[in-house]
N, C-alpha and C positions, 0 to 999 in steps of 0.2 A: 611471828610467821614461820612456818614449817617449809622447808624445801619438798621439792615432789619431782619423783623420779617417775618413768616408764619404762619398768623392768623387762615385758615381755609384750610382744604384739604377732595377736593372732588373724586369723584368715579362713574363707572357706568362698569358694569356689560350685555355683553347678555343675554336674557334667563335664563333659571333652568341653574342649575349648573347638568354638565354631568360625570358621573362615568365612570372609565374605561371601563367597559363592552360594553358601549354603543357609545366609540368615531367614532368604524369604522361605525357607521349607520348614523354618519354623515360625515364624510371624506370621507366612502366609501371605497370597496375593490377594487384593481386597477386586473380589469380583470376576475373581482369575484372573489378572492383567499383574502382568509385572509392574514394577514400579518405575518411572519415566526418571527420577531424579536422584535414584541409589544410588550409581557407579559416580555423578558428579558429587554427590553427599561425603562417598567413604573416599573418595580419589584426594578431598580438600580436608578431610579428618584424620587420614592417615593409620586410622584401627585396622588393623589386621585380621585380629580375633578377638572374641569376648565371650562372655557363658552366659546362658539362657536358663532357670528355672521355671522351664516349660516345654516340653516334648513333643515332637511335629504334629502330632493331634490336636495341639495348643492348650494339653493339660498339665495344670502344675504339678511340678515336681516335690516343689519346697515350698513351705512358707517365707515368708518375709522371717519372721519371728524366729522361726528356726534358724534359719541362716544365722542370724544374731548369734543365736544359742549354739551353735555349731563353733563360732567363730573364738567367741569366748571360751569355748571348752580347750581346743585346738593353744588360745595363750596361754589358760592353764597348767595345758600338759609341760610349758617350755620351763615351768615353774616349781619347786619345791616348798608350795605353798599350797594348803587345805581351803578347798573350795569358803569353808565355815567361816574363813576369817577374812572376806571381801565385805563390807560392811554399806558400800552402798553402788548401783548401776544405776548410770546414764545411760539412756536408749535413744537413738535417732533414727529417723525414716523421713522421704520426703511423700511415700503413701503407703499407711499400713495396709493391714491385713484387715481389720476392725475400725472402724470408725469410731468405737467406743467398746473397750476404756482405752486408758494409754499406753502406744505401745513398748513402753520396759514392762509395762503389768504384764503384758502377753510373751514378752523375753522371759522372764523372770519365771512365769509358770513353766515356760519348756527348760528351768534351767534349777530344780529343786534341791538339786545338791547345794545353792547357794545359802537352806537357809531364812528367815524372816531380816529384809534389810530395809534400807531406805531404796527408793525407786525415782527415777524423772525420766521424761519424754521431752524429747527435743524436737522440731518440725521447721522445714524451710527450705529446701532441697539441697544446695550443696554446703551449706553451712552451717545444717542441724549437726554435720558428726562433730564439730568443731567448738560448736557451741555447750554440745553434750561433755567432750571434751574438758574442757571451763571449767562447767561446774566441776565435774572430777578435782580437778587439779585445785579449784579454788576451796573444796570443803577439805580437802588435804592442807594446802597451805592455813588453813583456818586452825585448823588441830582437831576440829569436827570427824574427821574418819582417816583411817590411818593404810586402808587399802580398798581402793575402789577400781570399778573396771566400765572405763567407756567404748561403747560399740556404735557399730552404722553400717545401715543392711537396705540394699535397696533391691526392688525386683519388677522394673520398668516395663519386660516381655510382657507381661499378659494385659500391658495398658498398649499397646501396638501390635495385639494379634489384630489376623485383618477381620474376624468377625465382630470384635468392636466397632469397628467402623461400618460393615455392611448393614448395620440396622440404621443410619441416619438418612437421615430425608434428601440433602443435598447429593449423597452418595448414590442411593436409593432411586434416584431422579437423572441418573448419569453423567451427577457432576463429580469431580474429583479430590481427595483429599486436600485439605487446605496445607499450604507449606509449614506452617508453624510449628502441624503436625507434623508432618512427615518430613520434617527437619529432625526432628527430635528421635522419631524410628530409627534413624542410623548412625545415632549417636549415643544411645544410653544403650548397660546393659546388668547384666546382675551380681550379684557379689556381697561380701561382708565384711567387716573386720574389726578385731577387739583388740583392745589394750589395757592392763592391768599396771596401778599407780599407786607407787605407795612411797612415803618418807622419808625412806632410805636408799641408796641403793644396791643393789646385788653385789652379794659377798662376791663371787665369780661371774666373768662378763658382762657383759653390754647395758648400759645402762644410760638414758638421755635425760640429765637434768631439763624441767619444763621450768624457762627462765620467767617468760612471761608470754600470754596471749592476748590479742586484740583482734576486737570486731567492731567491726562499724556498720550501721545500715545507711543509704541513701534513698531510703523507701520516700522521706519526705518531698525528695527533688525530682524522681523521676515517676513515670506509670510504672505502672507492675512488667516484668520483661518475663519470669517462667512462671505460671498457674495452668490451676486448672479447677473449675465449678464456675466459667465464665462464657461467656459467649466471643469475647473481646477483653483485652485490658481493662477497657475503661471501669468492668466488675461490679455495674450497676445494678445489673441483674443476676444474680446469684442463682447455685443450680439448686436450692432449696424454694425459692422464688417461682418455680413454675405449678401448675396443675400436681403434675403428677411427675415421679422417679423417671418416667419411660419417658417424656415427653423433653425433658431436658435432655436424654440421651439421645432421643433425635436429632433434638438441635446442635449437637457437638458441644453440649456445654460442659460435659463429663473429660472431654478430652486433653491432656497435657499436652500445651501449646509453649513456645517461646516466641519472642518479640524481636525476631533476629536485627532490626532495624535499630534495638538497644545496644546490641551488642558491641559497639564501637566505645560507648559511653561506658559501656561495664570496663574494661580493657583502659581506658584512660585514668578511669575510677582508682583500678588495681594499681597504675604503676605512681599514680599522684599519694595514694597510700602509703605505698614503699618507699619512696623519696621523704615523706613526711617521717617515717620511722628512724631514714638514713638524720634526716635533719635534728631530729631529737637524741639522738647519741644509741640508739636503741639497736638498731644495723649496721655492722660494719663492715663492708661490702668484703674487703681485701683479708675479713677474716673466718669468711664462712667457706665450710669444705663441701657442702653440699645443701642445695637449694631445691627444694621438692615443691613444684609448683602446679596446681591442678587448672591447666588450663584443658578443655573440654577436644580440642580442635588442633592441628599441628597447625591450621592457616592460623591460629589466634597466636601462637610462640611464634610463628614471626610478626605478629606487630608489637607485640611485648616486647623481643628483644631490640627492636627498630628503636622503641620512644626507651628506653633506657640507653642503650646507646646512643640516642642524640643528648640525652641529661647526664652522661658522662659516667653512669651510673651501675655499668653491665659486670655481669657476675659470670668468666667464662662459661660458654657454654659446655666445656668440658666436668662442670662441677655442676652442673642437672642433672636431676634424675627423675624419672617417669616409666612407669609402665600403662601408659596410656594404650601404646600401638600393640600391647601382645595379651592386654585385659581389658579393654575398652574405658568407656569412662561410667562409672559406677557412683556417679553424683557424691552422694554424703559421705558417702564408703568408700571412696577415690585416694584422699589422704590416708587412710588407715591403712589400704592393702597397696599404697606405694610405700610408706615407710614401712611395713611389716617388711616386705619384700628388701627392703635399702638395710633393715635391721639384722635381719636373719641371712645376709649374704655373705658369702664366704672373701668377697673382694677384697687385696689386699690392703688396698689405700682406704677401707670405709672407716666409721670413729672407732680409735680406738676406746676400751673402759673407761669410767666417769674419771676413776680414781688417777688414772694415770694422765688423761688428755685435759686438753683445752679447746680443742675440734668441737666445733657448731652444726649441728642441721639448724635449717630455715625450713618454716613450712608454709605457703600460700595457698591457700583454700579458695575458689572463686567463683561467685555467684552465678555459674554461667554450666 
């Protein structure tokens, strides 16, 4: 087995960065009515600002796919390494651009300087980039490829402009957006971010050995908590399942919905995880310098830290880090562009070089 480094982590951004006052001028008000449950939404999430690839007309700016390809160009550049010799991309989205083919095919075409490589698509919303991730790191440790680069690009805005919604029937009829929805409007927003992996690492600066990663699903135990092609969790009737394309989007079955009622269960889920890693020798609380944990919500890090501090188990909160509140939460693409950010910082306590430290990041990715 080969060691596997992550030499360099990129990023890319839509646009100024948007403050709250100004989201619904680009979302848009569904019916011209502001929205009744915004200020309690962003007041209990604690985002400040976030970027939109989508312009107050509600036209895109970016692709998904670009963004990708933006992002990776951008780690690139931090690199003295020739596009030619990346030899395979991991791609993540929790909704492409295309439904078909898959979206690294479509990375991959906006990104020709890489080359004829291997290719994969990852899908599942906050745990595609993570997953894509994986592979990277696992056909590395294989001896399979000797520089690979994983990305995750999401662009949530143009699924919560409000003309999405003005063509549904319930809407249409003077009822009001369902909360599941309109949970999730002022919670997600756009972004990317790339990381280049290779076997060694960097002759000069920063460099974070990938010790090991673990995922786990609990798809078996619980309903479904984020979708979207369903009318409800229960997902028996699927949005291919109807007459016609229009007629499912009547029905809000096109909608990206969450099950906020799961939410408590996801969060128990996360920290009975960690405790299991601590238990296995795998975590050692008293020896990590920085813990990057993608919780979606500021009201969700305090019940994290609550149940790890009753399990005796708490990592101060002086050694967090999150750029949740100044870039929103960008699902897949959340962990990439909080460590890009944690990597590329000039702070003087951050990891020192491979070669010289024993300094850890943790990274917690979470389905939420």
């Amino acid at each position: 087995m080969h060691d596997v480094f992550i030499n360099s982590i990129g990023k890319f951004f839509p646009g100024e960065a948007i403050d709250n006052e100004a989201m619904e001028d680009y979302l848009g008000k569904i019916n011209g009515k502001a929205s009744r449950v915004k200020s309690r939404i962003l007041k209990s999430n604690g985002i400040l600002q976030r970027h939109y690839a989508i312009d107050q007309a509600q036209n895109p700016t970016y692709r998904t796919s670009e963004m990708a390809a933006l992002a990776v160009q951008d780690a690139l550049s931090h690199l003295n390494l020739e596009a030619e010799a990346i030899d395979l991309l991991a791609a993540s989205t929790t909704w492409p651009d295309l439904l078909v083919p898959g979206f690294a095919s479509m990375v991959h075409g906006d990104l020709p300087e890489l080359g004829a490589i291997e290719t994969i698509s990852t899908q599942g919303v906050c745990c595609a980039g993570v997953s894509a991730l994986k592979y990277a790191a696992s056909q590395i440790q294989l001896g399979e490829k000797y520089a690979a680069i994983a990305t995750a690009s999401e662009m949530p805005s143009r699924l919560f402009k409000s003309s999405r919604f003005e063509a549904e029937a319930a809407i249409e009829s003077g009822g009001n957006l369902g909360f599941d929805s309109e949970f999730l409007r002022w919670m997600l927003s756009d972004g990317a971010g790339a990381m280049v992996l290779q076997n060694r690492p960097n002759a000069r600066g920063l460099s974070l050995k990938v010790e090991w990663i673990e995922l786990t699903s609990h798809a078996n135990a619980y309903p479904v908590c984020m979708y979207a092609g369903a009318e409800d969790e229960q997902a028996v009737k699927g949005w291919m399942d109807y007459p016609s394309y229009s007629e499912a989007a009547r029905s809000g079955a096109l909608n990206l919905r969450q099950n906020i009622r799961l939410l408590d269960n996801v969060i128990k889920l996360g920290v009975e995880g960690w405790l299991n890693l601590i238990d296995q020798g795998r975590v050692k609380p008293e020896s990590i310098d920085w813990l990057c944990c993608h919780y979606s919500s500021h009201f969700f890090k305090g019940q994290i830290v609550e149940l790890l501090e009753k399990a005796g188990c708490m990592i101060p909160e002086e050694r967090w880090f999150t750029n949740l509140y100044s870039r929103g939460n960008t699902g897949c693409a959340s962990i990439y562009v909080m460590l890009e950010e944690l990597f590329n910082s000039d702070r003087s306590n951050l990891v020192k070089p491979f070669s010289v430290s024993s300094q850890k990041v943790v990274v917690l990715p979470r389905p939420i």
